[in-house]
Each structure stands twice: as structure tokens, then as C-alpha cells.
C-alpha positions as CSV (number, residue, x, y, z in Angstrom):
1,X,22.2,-27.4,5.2
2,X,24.6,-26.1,2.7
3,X,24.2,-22.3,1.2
4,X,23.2,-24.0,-2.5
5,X,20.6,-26.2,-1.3
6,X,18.9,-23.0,0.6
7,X,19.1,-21.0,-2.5
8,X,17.3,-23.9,-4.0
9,X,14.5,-23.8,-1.3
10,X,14.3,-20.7,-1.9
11,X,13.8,-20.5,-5.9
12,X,11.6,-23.1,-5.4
13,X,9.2,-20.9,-2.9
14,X,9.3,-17.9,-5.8
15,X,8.4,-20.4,-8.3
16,X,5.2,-21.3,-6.3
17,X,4.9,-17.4,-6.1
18,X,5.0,-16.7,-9.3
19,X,2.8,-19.4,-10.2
20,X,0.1,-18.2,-7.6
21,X,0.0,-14.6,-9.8
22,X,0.0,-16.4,-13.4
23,X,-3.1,-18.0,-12.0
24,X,-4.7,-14.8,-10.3
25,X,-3.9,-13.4,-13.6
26,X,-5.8,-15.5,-15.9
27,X,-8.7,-15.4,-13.2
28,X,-9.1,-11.7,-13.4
29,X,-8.8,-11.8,-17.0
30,X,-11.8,-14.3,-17.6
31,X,-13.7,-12.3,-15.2
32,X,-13.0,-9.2,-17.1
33,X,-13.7,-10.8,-20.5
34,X,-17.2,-12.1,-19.4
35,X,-18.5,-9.3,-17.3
36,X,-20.6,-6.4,-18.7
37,X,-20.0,-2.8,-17.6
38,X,-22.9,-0.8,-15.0
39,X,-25.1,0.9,-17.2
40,X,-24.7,3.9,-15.2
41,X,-21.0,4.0,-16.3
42,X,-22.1,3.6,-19.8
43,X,-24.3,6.2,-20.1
44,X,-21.8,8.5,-18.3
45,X,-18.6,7.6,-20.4
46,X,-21.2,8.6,-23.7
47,X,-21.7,12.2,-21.9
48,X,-18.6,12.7,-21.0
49,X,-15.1,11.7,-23.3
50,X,-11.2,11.9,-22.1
51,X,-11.8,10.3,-18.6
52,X,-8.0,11.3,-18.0
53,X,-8.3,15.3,-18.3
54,X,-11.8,14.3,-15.6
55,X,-8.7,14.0,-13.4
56,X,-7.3,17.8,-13.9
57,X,-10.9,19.0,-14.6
58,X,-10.6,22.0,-12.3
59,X,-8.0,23.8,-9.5
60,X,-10.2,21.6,-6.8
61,X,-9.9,18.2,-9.1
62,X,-6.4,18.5,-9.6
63,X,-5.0,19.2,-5.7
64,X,-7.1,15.9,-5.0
65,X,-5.7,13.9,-8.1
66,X,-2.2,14.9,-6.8
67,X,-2.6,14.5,-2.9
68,X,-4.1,10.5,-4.1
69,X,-1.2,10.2,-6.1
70,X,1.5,11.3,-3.1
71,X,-0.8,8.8,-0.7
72,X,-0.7,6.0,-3.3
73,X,2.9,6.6,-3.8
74,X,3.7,6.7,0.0
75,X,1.9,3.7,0.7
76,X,3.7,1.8,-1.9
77,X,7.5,2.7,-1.2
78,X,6.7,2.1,2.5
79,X,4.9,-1.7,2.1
80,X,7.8,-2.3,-0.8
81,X,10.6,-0.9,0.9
82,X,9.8,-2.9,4.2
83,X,7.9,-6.2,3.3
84,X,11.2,-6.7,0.8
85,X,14.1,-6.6,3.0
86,X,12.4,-7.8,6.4
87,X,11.7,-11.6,5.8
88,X,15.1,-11.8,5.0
89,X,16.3,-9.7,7.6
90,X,14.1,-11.9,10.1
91,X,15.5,-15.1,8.9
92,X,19.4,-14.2,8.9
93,X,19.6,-12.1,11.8
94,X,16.9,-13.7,14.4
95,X,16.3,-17.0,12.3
96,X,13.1,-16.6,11.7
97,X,11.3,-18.6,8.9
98,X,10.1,-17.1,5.9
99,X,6.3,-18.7,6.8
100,X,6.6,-17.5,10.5
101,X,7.8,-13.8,9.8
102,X,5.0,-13.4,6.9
103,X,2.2,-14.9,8.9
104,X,2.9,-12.4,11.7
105,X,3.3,-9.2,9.4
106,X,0.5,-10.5,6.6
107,X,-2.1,-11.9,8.5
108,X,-2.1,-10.8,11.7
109,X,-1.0,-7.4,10.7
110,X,-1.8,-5.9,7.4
111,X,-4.9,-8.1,6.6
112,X,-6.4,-6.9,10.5
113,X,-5.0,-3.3,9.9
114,X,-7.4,-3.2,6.5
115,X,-10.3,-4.3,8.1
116,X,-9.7,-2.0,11.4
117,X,-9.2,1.2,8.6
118,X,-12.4,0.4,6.5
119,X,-14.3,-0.2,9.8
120,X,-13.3,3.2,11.5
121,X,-13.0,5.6,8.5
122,X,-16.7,4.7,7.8
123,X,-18.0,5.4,10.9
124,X,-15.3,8.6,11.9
125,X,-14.1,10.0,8.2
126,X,-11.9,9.4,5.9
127,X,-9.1,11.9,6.9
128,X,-8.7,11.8,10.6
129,X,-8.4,7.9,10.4
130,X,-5.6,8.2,7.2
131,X,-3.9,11.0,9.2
132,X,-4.2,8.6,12.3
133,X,-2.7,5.7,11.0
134,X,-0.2,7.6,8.9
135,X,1.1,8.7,12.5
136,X,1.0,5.5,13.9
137,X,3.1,4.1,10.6
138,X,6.1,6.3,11.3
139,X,5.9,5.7,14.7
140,X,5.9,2.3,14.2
141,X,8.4,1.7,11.3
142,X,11.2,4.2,13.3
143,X,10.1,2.1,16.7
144,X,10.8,-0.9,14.8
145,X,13.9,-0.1,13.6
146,X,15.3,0.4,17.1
147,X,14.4,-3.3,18.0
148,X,17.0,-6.0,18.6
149,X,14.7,-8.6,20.5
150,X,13.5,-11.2,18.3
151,X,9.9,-11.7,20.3
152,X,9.4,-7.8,19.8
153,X,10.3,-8.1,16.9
154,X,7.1,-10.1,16.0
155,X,5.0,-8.3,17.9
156,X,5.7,-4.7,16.6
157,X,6.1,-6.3,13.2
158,X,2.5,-7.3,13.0
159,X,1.3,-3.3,14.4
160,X,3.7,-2.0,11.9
161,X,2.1,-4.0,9.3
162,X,-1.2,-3.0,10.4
163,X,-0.8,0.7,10.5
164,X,1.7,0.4,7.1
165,X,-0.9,-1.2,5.0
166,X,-4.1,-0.7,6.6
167,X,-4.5,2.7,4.6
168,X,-5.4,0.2,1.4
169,X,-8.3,-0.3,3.3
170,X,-9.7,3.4,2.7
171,X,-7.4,4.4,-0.4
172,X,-10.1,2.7,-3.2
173,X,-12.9,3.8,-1.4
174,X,-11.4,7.3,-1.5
175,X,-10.8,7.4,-5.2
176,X,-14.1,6.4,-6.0
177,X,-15.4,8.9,-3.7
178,X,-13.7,11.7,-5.3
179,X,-14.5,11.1,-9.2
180,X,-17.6,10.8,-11.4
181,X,-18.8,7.4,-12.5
182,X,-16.8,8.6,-16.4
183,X,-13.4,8.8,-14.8
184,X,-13.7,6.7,-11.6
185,X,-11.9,3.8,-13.5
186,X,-9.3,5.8,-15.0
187,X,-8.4,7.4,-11.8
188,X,-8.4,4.1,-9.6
189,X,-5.6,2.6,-12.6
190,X,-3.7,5.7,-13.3
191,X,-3.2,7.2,-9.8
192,X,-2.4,3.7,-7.8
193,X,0.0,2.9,-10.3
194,X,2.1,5.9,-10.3
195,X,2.0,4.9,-6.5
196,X,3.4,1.7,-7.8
197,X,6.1,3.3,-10.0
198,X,7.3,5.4,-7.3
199,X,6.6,2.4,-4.6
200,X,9.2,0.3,-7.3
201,X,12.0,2.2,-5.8
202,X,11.4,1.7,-2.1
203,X,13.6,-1.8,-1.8
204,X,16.2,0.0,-4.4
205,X,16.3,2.3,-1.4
206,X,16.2,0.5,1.4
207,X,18.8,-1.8,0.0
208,X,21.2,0.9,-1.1
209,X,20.5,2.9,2.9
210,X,21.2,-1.2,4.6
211,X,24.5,-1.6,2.4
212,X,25.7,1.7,3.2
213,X,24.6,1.8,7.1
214,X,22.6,-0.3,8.2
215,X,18.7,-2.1,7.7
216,X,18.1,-0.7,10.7
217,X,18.9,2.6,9.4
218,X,17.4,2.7,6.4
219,X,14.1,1.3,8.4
220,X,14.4,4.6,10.9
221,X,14.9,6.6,7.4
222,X,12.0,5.3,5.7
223,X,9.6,6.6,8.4
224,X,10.2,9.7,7.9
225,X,8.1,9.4,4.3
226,X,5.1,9.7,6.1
227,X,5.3,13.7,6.9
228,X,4.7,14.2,3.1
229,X,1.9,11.5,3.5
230,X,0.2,13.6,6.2
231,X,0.8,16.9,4.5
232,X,-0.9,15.8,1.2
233,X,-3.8,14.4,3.3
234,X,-4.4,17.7,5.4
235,X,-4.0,20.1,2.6
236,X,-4.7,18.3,-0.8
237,X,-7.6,15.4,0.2
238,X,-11.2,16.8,0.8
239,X,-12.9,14.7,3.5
240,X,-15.7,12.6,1.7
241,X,-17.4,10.9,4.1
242,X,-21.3,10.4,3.1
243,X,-20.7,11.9,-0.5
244,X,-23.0,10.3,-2.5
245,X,-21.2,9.0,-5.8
246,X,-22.1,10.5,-9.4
């Protein structure tokens, strides 16, 4: 197959990408359109106005509001930075297929990894499991990186993925843990999309680390983000297990 037509294949696969979000889009704006907010949040947003200062409302409030954002933003640059590079890096170094690497990393990775985090942090805490599987993510990612068996690859691919982006499974939970029912909205949009904004740079980085060294590299690099992902969770996050919500 020559280089054009795989370029093609592969414009075609983003197409049905992008056509899968247009759709989820217009879903999740019908569903906003015809649904009615929870009393209990209406009667707490007339009590209470500015939802966004609710975030910086005291010393206590704001070392939470900034440990979520340095969680949200850790998660994000390490699920950006390596679910960009390492389909490709699966499929022109070890000939993997775009399908086969994803299925191994989505599904039988990430997808288990949120349901293994929500399970355990529920019954444990919120904290020791986050500070669990943010050691297991760096041990994985900089394990990963020293791979060079194609098999392995696979294998450790799909813990990585689980310990990488299992934390989503505890990260909404624990925003709307940690604000009233007046700012619990405001907090889940504004602090996971900082994460986002900061997550944004994560394949610029990668990339720029691969072209310079090497992916692997830049994969052994990018593990080392989660030290500042278990400092904010030992001395920013309070542990919230039980609290009821307000």
C-alpha cells in the first residue's frame, strides 16, 4: 500500500472521529435544552451569587480548588501526551493496527482502570486510592517506556492505561464532594478544563522530547509529572469519603 493511500485511510478514520463528537455534541445539547435544574440547586444559587469566588471562599477552599486543578491538569497532560503519540508509535514501530493498539489501552485499560478506582475509593477513601494509582501511573508510564517487545508492549499498555486514566473515575466525584450545591457546577467546568488547557500541551511535549531524543524518552520524562500529582493530593486535597453533600 502506497504512503498516499494510508494517509487517506487515515483521514478517513478522523472523519468518522470527528463525526462521532458532532453527534455527541448535539446529544448533550438537546439534553441540556430540555432538562430542568434540581431544585435544591435552585434554591442554593438564589442564597448564594458569584459561584466562582465559592471556589476561593476561604484559605481551606482555595488549597482544595488548587490541589483539583494540579490533579485535573496532571491527568490531562499524562492521557494527552501518551494516548497521542502511542497508536502511532505502535503501528510504525511494532505494526500494530490503530483498532488493536486502542482496544488494548481503551477498553481493556482505561475503561477497567475507571471502574477499579470508583469501586475501591468508595469503599477505602478517596486519597489513598488517588495516591495509589498515581504511583502505579509513573511506575507504569517509565516501565513502559523501557519496553521493546511488541506482546509487552500490549500488555503493560493496557495497566498503564488503567492506572493513567482510572483517576477520572474519582476526580468528579471528588469535585462534587468538595463544593456546595451553588458552586458545584462551576467548579466541575472551570477546574477540569484548566486541566484541559494545561493537558493541551502534553503531545506538544511529548512530540518536541520524541524529535529531540527519543518517544521512548519523552515517555520515561513524562512520568515523572506524577510527583507533583501526589504532592497536591497529600497536602492540598482533604479526604472526603462519607461527606454528605450541601
Amino acid at each position: 500500500m502506497h504512503a498516499a493511500e494510508i494517509q487517506g485511510l487515515r483521514r478517513q478514520k478522523w472523519r468518522k472521529h470527528f463525526t462521532a463528537c458532532e453527534i455527541c455534541g448535539l446529544v448533550a445539547f438537546v439534553v441540556r435544552r430540555a432538562l430542568d435544574e434540581p431544585e435544591i440547586f435552585i434554591k442554593a444559587r438564589a442564597k448564594e451569587k458569584g459561584s466562582l469566588r465559592l471556589l476561593v471562599k476561604d484559605e481551606k477552599r482555595s488549597r482544595t480548588s488548587l490541589g483539583i486543578a494540579v490533579l485535573c491538569s496532571v491527568q490531562n497532560f499524562g492521557y494527552y501526551g501518551m494516548m497521542t503519540w502511542m497508536p502511532s508509535y505502535l503501528e510504525v514501530r511494532h505494526g500494530f493496527s490503530l483498532t488493536r493498539s486502542a482496544t488494548w489501552t481503551a477498553i481493556l485499560g482505561m475503561a477497567f482502570g475507571i471502574w477499579v478506582f470508583g469501586q475501591l475509593a468508595d469503599r477505602i477513601g478517596r486519597k489513598p486510592i488517588f495516591i495509589s494509582f498515581q504511583i502505579g501511573a509513573m511506575i507504569m508510564v517509565f516501565l513502559y517506556s523501557r519496553l521493546t517487545s511488541p506482546n509487552m508492549l500490549l500488555w503493560v499498555g493496557a495497566i498503564m492505561g488503567m492506572f493513567v486514566n482510572g483517576k477520572l473515575g474519582g476526580i468528579g466525584a471528588l469535585i462534587s464532594e468538595a463544593y456546595p450545591t451553588a458552586a458545584r457546577a462551576t467548579a466541575q467546568n472551570v477546574l477540569f478544563n484548566i486541566g484541559r488547557a494545561v493537558g493541551g500541551l502534553g503531545p506538544l511535549a511529548v512530540g518536541g522530547l520524541a524529535a529531540k531524543y527519543s518517544f521512548n524518552a519523552a515517555i520515561a520524562l513524562l512520568a515523572s509529572i506524577y510527583i507533583l500529582d501526589m504532592i497536591a493530593t497529600v497536602f492540598l486535597i482533604p479526604e472526603l469519603k462519607g461527606k454528605e453533600l450541601g
